[in-house]
C-alpha positions as CSV (number, residue, x, y, z in Angstrom):
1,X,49.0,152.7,-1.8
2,X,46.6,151.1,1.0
3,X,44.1,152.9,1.6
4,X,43.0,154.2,5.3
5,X,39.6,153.3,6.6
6,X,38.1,155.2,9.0
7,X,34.9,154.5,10.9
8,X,33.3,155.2,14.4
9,X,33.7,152.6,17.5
10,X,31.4,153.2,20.4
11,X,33.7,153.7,23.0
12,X,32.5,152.1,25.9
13,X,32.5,148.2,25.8
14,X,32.4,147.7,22.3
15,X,32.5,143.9,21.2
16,X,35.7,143.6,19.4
17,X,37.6,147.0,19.7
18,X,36.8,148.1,23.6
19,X,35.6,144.9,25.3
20,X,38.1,143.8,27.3
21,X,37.4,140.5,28.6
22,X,38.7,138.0,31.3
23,X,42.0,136.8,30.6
24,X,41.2,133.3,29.6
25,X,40.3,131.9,26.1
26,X,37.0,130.2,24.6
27,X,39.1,126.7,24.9
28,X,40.1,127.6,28.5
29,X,36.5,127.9,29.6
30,X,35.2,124.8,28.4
31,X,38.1,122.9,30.6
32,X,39.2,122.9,33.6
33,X,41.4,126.0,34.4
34,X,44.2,127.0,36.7
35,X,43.2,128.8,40.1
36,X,44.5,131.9,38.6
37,X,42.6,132.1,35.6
38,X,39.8,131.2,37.6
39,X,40.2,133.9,39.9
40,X,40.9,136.5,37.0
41,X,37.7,135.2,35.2
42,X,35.5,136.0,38.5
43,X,37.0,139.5,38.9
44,X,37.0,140.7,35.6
45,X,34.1,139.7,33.4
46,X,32.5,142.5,31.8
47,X,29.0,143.3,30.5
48,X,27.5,143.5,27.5
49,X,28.2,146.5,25.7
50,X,25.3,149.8,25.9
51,X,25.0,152.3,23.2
52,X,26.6,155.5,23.8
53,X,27.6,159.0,22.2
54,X,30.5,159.0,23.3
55,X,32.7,157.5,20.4
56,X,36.3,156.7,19.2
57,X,37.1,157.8,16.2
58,X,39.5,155.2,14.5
59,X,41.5,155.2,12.0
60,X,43.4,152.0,10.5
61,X,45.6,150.2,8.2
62,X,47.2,147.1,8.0
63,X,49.8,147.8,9.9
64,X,48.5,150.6,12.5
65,X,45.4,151.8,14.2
66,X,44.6,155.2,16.0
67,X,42.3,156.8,18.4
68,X,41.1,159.9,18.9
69,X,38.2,160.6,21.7
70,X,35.8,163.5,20.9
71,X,34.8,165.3,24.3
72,X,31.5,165.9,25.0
73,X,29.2,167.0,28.0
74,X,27.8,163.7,29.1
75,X,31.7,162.4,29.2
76,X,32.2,165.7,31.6
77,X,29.5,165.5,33.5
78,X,30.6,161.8,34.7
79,X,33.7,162.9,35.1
80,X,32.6,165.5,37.9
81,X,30.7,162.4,39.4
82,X,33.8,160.3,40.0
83,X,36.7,162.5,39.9
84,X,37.5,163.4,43.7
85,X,36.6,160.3,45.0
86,X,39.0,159.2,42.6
87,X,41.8,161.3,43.3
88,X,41.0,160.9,47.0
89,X,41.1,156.8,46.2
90,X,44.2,157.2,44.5
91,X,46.3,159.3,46.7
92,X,45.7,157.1,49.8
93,X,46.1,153.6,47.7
94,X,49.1,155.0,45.7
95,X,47.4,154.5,42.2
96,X,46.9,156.8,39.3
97,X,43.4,158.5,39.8
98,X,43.7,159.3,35.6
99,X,43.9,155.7,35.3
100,X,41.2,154.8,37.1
101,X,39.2,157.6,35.9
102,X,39.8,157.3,31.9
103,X,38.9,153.0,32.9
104,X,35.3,153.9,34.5
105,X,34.6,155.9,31.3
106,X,35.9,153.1,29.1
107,X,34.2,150.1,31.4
108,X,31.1,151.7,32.1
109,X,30.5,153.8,29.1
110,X,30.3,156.9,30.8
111,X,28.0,155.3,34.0
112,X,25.6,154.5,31.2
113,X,26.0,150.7,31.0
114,X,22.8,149.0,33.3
115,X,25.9,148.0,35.4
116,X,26.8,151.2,36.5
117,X,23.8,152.8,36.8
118,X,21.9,152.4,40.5
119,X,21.0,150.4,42.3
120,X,24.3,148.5,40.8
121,X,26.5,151.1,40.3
122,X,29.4,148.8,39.2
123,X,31.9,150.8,37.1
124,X,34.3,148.1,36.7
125,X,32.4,145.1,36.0
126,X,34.2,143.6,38.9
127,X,32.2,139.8,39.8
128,X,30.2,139.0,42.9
129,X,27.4,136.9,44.0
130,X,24.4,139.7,43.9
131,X,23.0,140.3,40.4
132,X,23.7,138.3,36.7
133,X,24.0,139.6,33.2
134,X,24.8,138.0,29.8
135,X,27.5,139.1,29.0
136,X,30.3,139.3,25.6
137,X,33.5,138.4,25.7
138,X,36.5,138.5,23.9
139,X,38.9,135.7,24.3
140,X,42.0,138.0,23.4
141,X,42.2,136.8,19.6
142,X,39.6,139.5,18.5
143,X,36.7,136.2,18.8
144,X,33.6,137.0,21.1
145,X,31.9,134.7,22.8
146,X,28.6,135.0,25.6
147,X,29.1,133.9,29.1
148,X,26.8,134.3,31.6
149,X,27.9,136.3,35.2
150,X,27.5,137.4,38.4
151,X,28.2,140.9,39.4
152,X,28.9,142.7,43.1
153,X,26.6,145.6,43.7
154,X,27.5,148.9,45.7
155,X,26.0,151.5,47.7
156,X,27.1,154.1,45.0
157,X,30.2,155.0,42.7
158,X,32.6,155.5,45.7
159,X,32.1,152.3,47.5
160,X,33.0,150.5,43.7
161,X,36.5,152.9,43.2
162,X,37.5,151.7,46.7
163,X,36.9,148.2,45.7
164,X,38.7,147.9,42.4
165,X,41.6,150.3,44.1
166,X,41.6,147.6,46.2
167,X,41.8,144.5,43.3
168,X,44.9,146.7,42.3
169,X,46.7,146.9,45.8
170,X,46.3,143.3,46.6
171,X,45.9,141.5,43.2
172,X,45.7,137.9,42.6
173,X,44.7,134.9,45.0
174,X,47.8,133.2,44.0
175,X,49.8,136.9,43.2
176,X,49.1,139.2,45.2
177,X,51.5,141.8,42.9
178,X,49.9,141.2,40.0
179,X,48.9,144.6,39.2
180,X,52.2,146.3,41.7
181,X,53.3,147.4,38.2
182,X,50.2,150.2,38.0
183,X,51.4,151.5,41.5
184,X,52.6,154.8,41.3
185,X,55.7,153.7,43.2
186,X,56.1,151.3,40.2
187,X,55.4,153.3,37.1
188,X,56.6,156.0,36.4
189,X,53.6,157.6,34.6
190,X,49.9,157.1,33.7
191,X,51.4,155.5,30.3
192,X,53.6,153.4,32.4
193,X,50.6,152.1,34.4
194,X,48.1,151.8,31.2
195,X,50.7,149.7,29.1
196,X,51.1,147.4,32.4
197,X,47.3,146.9,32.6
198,X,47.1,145.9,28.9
199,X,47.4,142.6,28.8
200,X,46.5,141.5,32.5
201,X,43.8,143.6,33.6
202,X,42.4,143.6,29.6
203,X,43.2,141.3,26.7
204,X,42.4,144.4,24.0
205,X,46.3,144.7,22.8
206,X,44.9,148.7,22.5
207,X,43.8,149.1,26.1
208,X,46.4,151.6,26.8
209,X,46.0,153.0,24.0
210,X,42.1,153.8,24.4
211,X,42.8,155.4,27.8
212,X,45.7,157.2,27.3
213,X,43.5,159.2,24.8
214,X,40.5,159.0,26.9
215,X,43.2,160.8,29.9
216,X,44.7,163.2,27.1
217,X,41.4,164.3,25.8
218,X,39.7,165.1,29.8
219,X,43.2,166.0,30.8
220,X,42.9,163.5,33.6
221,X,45.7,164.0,35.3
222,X,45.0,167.0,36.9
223,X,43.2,164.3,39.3
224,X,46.5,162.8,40.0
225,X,47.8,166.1,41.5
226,X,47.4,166.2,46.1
227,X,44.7,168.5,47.0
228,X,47.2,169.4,49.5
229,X,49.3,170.7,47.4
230,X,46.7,173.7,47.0
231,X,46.0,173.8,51.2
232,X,48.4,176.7,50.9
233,X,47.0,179.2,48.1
234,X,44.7,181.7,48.4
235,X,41.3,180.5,47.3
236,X,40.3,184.0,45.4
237,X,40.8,185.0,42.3
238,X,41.3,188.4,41.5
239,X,40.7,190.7,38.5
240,X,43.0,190.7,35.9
241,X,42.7,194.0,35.2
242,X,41.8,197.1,38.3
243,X,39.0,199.8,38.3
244,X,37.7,197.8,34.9
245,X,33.8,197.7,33.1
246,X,32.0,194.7,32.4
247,X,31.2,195.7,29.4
248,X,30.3,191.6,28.2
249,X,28.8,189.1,30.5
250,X,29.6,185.2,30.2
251,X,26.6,183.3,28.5
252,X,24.1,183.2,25.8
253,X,23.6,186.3,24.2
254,X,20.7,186.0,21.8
255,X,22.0,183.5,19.3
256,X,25.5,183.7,20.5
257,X,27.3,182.2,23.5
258,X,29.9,184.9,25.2
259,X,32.9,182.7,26.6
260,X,33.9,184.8,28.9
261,X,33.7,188.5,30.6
262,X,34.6,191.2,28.4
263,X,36.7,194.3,31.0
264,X,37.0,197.5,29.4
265,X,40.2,199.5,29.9
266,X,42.6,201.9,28.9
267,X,45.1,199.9,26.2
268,X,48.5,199.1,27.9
269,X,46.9,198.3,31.0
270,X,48.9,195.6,32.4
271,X,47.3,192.5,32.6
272,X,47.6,190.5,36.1
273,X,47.5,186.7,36.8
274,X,44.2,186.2,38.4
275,X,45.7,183.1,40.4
276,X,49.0,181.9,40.7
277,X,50.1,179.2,38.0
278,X,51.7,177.6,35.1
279,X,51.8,179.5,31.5
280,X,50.3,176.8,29.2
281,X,49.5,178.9,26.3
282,X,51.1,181.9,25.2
283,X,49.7,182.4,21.1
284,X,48.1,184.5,18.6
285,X,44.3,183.6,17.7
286,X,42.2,184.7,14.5
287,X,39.6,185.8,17.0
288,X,41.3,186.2,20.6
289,X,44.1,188.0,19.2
290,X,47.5,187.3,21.7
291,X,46.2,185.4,24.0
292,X,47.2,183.5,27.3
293,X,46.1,180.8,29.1
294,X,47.4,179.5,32.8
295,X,46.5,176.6,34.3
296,X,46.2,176.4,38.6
297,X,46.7,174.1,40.8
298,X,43.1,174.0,41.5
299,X,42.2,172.5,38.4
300,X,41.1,175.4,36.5
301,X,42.4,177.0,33.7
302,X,42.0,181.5,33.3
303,X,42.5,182.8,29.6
304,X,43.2,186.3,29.0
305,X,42.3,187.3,25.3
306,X,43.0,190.5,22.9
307,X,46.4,191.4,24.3
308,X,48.6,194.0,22.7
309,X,51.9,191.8,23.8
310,X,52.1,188.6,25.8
311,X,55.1,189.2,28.5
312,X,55.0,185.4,29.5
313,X,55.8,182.2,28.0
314,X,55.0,178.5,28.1
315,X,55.9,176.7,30.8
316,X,56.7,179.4,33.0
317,X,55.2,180.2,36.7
318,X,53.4,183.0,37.6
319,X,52.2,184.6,41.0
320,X,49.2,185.7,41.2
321,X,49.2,189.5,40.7
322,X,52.1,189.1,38.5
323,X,51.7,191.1,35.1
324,X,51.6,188.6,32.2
325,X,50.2,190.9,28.9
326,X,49.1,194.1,28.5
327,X,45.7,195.4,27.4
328,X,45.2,195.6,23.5
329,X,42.8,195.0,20.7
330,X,44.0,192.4,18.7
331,X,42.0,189.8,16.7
332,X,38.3,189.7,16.9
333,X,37.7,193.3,19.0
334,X,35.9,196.9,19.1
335,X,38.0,198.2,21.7
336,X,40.5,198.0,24.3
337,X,39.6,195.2,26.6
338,X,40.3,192.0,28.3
339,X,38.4,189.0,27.3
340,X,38.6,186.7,30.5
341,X,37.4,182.9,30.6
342,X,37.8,180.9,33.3
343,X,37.3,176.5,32.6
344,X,37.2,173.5,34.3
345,X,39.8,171.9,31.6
346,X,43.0,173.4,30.2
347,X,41.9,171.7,27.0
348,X,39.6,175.4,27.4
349,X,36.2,173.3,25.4
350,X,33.1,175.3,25.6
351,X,31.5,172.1,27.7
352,X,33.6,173.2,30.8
353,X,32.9,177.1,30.6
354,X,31.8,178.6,33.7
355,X,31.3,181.9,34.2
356,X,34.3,183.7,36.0
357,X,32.3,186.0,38.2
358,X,32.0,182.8,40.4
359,X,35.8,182.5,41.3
360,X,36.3,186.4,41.2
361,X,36.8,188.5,44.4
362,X,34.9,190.9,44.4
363,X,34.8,193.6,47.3
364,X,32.1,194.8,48.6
């Protein structure tokens, strides 16, 4: 029986697992090489990789290897930097804004990298003419070699999504379609796009792989979704539940963190979509009880915790207003309530909390 290794990989740039390298060999560099290997190796050098917290967690055998990306805060918080410029980017360039996203983190390790960081603020590693860096390669056989580079420098993150959206629309010197195949008109998903990039915009045979789970774990593809699509909905929220007490408010409470907002109510109260939406969760919970979450076209997910029954199930739609539970006490609970949470991420991770009295209508 072989036994499974497991070990962590920093996820950003590291030498032989993340970096991706130019698409030319060790050999190739010492010799003369073809105009399109020449152009690929200006464009796509990378630097050297930067410590980070952000890790991979990998786990291998001879024949197999996964990842798994852990979330965390600083991952978020870059995420919030770059994400609407991205989706902006990619919904007037016809590109995958997850993909572009879920590359930035992996490229620039999280806009940690000296690249990244200002005055450079080079996310992609993408060459130019105004400042060098040593930098490590991988010549696409798992072998690392230095090469020294010169890199473009931007005004700030914006200016450097626009410019490698704009590598991807018009490719090659000799192919200009040489990325067409991560077009959204050409693939038919993020995967589609990330497994095309393997290969041509990285030589790491696990490119794809690494940023599919970097777009699964942020759930970047609510950045792929038009902001037009929400020009039509009601911005408010309203209260789940009417004439209620806030019995709980969201945040620290001594030595424990409250989620949510705790609304105290008669039991059987019917429980209202706070927004109008898409049923992701519909479950019990040791703690939450029956519990359901919807996710909104906004980007934000509600959860509405302790129900007696849940009247909704996955996948369906809801209106806003619509009645989805009623009010109970089951799992972790004193009395009658609603336990309400309102996140940034449907993956509901403490890190994207905020509290829901900021999206709640309140009358005056």
């Amino acid at each position: 029986m072989k036994q499974k290794r497991k070990y962590l990989v920093a996820l950003m740039l590291c030498m032989q697992f993340l970096t991706s390298g130019p698409l030319v060999t060790a050999d190739e560099v010492k010799e003369e090489v073809s105009p399109r290997l020449k152009k690929q190796q200006e464009l796509l050098v990378k630097e050297p990789p930067k410590n980070n917290r952000d890790v991979l967690e990998v786990s291998t055998n001879e024949n197999s290897s996964s990842y798994q990306a852990r979330p965390i805060k600083d991952t978020w918080d870059f995420i919030e930097q770059i994400g609407e410029d991205a989706r902006q980017i990619g919904q007037e360039e016809n590109l995958y804004a997850s993909v572009m996203i879920a590359q930035a983190i992996l490229e620039s390790g999280n806009g940690q990298s000296q690249l990244s960081q200002p005055p450079y603020f080079n996310l992609f590693g993408i060459k130019g003419e105004e400042v060098s860096f040593t930098t490590i390669e991988d010549n696409g056989k798992g072998q690392i070699y230095p090469s020294l580079a010169s890199f473009r420098q931007y005004e700030n993150y914006e200016e450097s999504l626009q410019d490698y959206a704009h590598l991807l629309k018009t490719g090659l010197i000799n192919d200009k379609n040489f990325y067409k195949g991560a077009w959204k008109t050409e693939a038919e998903n993020y995967q589609t796009a990330t497994k095309f990039l393997t290969g041509r915009y990285a030589t790491d045979i696990h490119y794809n792989e690494k940023l599919d789970e970097i777009i699964s774990t942020y759930h970047l593809i609510n950045y792929d979704e038009n902001t037009e699509e929400r020009a039509n909905e009601n911005d408010d929220y309203i209260f789940p539940v009417p004439n209620a007490y806030i019995t709980s408010q969201f945040g620290k409470h001594d030595s424990d963190f409250h989620r949510g907002i705790d609304l105290a109510v008669a039991e059987g109260t019917p429980i209202k979509a706070a927004k109008s939406g898409k049923v992701i969760q519909s479950d019990y919970h040791p703690s939450w009880g029956n519990y359901i979450a919807i996710k909104h076209a906004d980007g934000l997910t509600t959860l509405y915790a302790h129900c007696s029954r849940n009247l909704v199930k996955v996948g369906q739609r809801v209106q806003q207003g619509q009645t989805i539970a009623l009010v109970g006490t089951t799992g972790n609970s004193t009395g009658p309530h609603v336990h309400f949470e309102v996140n940034r991420s449907e993956s509901l991770v403490q890190e994207q909390l905020m509290d829901p009295l900021e999206v709640l209508k309140i009358k005056e």
